[in-house]
C-alpha positions as CSV (number, residue, x, y, z in Angstrom):
1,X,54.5,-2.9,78.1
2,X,53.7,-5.5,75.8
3,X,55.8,-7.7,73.6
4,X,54.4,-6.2,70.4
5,X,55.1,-2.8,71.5
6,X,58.7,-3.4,72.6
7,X,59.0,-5.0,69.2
8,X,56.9,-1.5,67.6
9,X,59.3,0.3,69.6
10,X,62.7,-1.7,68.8
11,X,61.6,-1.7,65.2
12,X,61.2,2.4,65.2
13,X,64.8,3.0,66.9
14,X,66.7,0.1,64.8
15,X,65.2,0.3,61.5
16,X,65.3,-3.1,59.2
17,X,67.5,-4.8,62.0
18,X,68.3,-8.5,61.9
19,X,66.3,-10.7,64.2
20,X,69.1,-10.9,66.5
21,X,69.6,-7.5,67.0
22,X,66.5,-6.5,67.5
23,X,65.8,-9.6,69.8
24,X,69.1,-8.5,71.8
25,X,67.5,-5.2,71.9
26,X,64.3,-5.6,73.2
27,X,65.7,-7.8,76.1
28,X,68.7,-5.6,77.0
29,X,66.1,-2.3,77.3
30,X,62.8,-3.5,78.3
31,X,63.8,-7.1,80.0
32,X,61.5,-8.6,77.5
33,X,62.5,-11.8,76.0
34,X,61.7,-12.8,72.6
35,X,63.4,-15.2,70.7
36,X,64.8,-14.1,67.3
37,X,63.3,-17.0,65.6
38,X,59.6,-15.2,66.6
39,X,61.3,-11.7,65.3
40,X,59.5,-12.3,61.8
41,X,55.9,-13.6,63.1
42,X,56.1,-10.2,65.1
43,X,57.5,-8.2,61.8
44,X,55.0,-9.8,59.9
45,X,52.1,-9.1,63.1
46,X,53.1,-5.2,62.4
47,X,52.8,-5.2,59.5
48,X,49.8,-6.6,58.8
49,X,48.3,-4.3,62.0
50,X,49.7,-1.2,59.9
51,X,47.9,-2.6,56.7
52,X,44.4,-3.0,58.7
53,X,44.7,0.7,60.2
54,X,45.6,2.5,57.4
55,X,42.4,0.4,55.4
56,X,40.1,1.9,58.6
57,X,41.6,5.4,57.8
58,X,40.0,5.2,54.2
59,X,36.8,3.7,54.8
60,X,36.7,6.5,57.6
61,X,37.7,9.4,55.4
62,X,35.2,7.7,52.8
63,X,32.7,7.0,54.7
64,X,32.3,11.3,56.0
65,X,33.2,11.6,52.6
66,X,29.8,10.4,51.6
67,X,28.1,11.3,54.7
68,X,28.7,15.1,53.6
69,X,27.7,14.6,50.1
């Protein structure tokens, strides 16, 4: 497992966590160590790679959209 994922997955069981917490986290349950001070470059990371999938989503649905028109 990846860093990002542990994060993805820390994120989905600790909700709006400080950086500490969810750094504490990730290392206590996956042995992954992150500093907190890279917890927002990671929040950030998500949530930007959440922004990009949900814009391939709609250019998807638009795009069979106007393929069955």
């Amino acid at each position: 497992m990846g860093k990002m994922e542990a994060y993805r997955q820390a994120v989905a069981e600790l909700g709006d966590a400080p950086a500490e917490a969810v750094a504490k986290y990730i290392e206590e349950k996956y042995g992954i160590e992150i500093p907190p001070h890279y917890i927002p470059v990671y929040r950030a990371s998500l949530k930007e790679l959440n922004k990009l999938t949900g814009q391939k989503q709609r250019a998807k649905s638009v795009a069979l959209v106007t393929a069955d028109a």
